[in-house]
C-alpha positions as CSV (number, residue, x, y, z in Angstrom):
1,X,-12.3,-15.7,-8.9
2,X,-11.2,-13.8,-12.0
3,X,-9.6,-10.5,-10.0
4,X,-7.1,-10.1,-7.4
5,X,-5.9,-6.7,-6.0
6,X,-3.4,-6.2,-3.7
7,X,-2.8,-3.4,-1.5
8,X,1.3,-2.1,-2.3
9,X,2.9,-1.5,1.6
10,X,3.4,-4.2,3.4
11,X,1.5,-6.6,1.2
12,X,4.2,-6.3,-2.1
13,X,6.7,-3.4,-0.4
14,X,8.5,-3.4,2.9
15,X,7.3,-0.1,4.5
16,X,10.2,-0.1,6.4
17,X,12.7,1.4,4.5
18,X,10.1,3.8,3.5
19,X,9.6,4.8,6.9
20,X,13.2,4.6,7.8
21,X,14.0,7.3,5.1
22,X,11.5,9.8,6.8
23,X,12.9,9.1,10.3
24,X,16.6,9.8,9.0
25,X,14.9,13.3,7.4
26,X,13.8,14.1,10.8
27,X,17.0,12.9,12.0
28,X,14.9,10.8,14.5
29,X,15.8,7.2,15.6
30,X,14.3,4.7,12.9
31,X,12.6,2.5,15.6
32,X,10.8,5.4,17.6
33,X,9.2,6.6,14.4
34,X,8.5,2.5,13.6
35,X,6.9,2.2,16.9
36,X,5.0,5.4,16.3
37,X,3.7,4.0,12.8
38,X,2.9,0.4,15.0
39,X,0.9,2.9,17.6
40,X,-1.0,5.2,14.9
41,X,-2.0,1.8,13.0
42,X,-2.9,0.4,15.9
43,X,-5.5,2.6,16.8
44,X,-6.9,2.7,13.1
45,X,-5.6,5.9,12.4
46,X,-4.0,7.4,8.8
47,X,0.0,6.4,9.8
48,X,1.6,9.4,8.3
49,X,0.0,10.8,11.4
50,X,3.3,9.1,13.2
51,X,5.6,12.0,11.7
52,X,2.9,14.9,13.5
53,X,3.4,13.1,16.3
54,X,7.6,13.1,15.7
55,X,7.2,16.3,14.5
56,X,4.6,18.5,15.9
57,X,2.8,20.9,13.6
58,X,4.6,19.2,10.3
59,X,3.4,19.9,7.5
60,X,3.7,16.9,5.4
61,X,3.4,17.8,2.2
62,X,5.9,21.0,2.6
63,X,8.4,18.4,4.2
64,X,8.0,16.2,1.2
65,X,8.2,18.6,-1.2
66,X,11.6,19.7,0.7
67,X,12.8,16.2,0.9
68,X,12.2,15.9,-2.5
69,X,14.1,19.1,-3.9
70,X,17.2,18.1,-1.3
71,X,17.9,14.8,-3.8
72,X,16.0,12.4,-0.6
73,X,12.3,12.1,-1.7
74,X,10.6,8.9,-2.4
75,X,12.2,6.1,-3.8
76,X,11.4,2.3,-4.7
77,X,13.1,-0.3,-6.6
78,X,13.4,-4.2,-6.7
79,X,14.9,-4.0,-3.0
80,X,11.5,-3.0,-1.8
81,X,9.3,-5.8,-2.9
82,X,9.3,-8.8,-1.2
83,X,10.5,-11.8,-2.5
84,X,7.8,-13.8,-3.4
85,X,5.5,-10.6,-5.3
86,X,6.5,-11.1,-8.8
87,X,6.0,-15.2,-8.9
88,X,3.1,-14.8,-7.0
89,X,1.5,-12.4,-9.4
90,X,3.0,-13.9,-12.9
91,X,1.2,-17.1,-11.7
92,X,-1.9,-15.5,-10.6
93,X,-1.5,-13.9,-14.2
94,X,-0.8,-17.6,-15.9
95,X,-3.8,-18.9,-14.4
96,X,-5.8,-16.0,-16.5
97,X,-7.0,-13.7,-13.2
98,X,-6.5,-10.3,-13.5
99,X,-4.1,-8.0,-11.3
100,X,-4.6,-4.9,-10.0
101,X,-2.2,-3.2,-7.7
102,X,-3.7,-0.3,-5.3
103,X,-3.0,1.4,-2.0
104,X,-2.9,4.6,-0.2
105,X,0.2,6.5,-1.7
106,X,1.4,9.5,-3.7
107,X,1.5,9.5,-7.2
108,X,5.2,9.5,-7.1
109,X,4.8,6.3,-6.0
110,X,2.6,5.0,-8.6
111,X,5.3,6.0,-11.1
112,X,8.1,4.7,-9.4
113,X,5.8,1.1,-9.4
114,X,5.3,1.2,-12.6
115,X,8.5,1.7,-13.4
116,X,9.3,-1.6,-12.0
117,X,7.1,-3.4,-14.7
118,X,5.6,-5.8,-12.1
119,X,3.3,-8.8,-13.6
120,X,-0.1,-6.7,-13.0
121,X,-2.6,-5.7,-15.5
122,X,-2.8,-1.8,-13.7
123,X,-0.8,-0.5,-11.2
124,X,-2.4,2.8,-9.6
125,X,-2.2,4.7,-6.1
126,X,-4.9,6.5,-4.2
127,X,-3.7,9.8,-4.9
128,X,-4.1,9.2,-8.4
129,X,-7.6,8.2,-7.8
130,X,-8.1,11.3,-5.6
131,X,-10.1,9.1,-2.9
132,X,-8.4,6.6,0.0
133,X,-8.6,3.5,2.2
134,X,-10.9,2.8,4.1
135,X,-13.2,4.7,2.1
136,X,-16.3,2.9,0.3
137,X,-15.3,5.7,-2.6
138,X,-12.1,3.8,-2.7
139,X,-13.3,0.0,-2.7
140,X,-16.2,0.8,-5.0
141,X,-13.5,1.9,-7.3
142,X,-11.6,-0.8,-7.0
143,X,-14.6,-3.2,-8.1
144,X,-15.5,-0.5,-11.2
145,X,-11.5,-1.2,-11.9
146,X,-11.3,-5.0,-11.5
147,X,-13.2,-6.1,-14.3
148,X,-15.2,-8.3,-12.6
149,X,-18.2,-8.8,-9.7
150,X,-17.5,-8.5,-6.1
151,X,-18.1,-11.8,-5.7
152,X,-15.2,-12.2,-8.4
153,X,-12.9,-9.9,-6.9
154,X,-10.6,-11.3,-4.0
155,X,-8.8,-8.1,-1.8
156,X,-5.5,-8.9,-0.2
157,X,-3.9,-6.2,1.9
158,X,-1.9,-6.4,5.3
159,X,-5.0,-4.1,7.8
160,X,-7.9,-5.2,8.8
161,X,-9.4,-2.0,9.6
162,X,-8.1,-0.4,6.1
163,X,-8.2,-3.3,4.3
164,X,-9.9,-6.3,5.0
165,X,-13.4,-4.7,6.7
166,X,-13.8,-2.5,4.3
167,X,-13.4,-5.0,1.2
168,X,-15.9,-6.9,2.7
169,X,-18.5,-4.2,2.9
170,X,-18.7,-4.1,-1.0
171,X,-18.8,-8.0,-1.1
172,X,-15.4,-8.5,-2.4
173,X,-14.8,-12.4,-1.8
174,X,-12.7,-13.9,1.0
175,X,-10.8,-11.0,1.6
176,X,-7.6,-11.6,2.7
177,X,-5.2,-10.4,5.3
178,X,-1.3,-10.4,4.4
179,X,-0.8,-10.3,8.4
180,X,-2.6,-13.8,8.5
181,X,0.3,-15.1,6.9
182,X,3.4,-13.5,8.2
183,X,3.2,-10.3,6.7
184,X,4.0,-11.5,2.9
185,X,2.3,-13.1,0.6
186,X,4.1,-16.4,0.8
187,X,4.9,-17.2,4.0
């Protein structure tokens, strides 16, 4: 192996909170919009899809916009990640494999990652790359990205559907589920 790219929620960042912070927007109860997420993954389809179905007709990118000029847009810091991300990838980094951090969210996000300095060699977001999972667009960037062959590069991420399937298709190695192993990446 010489790459390993991790998808960012729920594979390095608890969603939860993310989520959470929408439903308080909406001033909806945080587990009917989690078990509206839960449904809209469930079924393979994109989860912001869970706030249409809170929300009717929403307009997401207005409402984010508008949460964003109220002072309650995105945020991440070190209380996001789960515990075990930054030894997992500083050793993964000692053992000379290259990092590359990637998922399906806004650019905001990929600044406010960034920010965090995590132990990866790039940290980018799919609306930077203007393509998302499960797309092939999106994996066969990833393996332009990673440096290396597909049969070099290992794809963890917590979906099978977004994640794991479509890794495979490319011939990324072994991909990996985060959901095979509780959910994070060391347990």
């Amino acid at each position: 192996m010489e790459t390993f790219v991790f998808d960012i929620g729920e594979t390095l960042v608890r969603d939860d909170r993310y989520w959470g912070s929408w439903a308080d927007w909406l001033d909806a109860p945080r587990h009917t919009l989690s078990a509206l997420v839960g449904a809209v993954t469930a079924r393979g389809l994109d989860n912001t899809e869970s706030l249409r179905l809170m929300k009717p007709g929403m307009d997401i990118p207005a409402e984010y916009a508008a949460r964003e000029a109220a002072g309650r847009g995105e945020h991440l810091d070190e209380f996001y990640l789960y515990e075990d991300v930054r030894p997992a990838l500083t050793g993964l980094r000692n053992l000379g494999m290259r990092v590359v951090v990637v998922g399906n969210q806004t650019v905001r996000a990929g600044e406010l990652l960034r920010a965090l300095d995590l132990p990866a060699d790039l940290v980018v977001t799919s609306e930077e790359w203007d393509c998302a999972k499960p797309s092939a667009q999106f994996f066969e960037r990833i393996l332009d990205t990673s440096g290396a062959p597909a049969g070099g590069t290992v794809y963890v991420g917590d979906h099978p559907v977004n994640d794991a399937f479509p890794a495979a298709r490319p011939g990324c190695a072994w991909p990996l589920s985060a959901a095979a192993h509780g959910g994070t990446m060391g347990r």
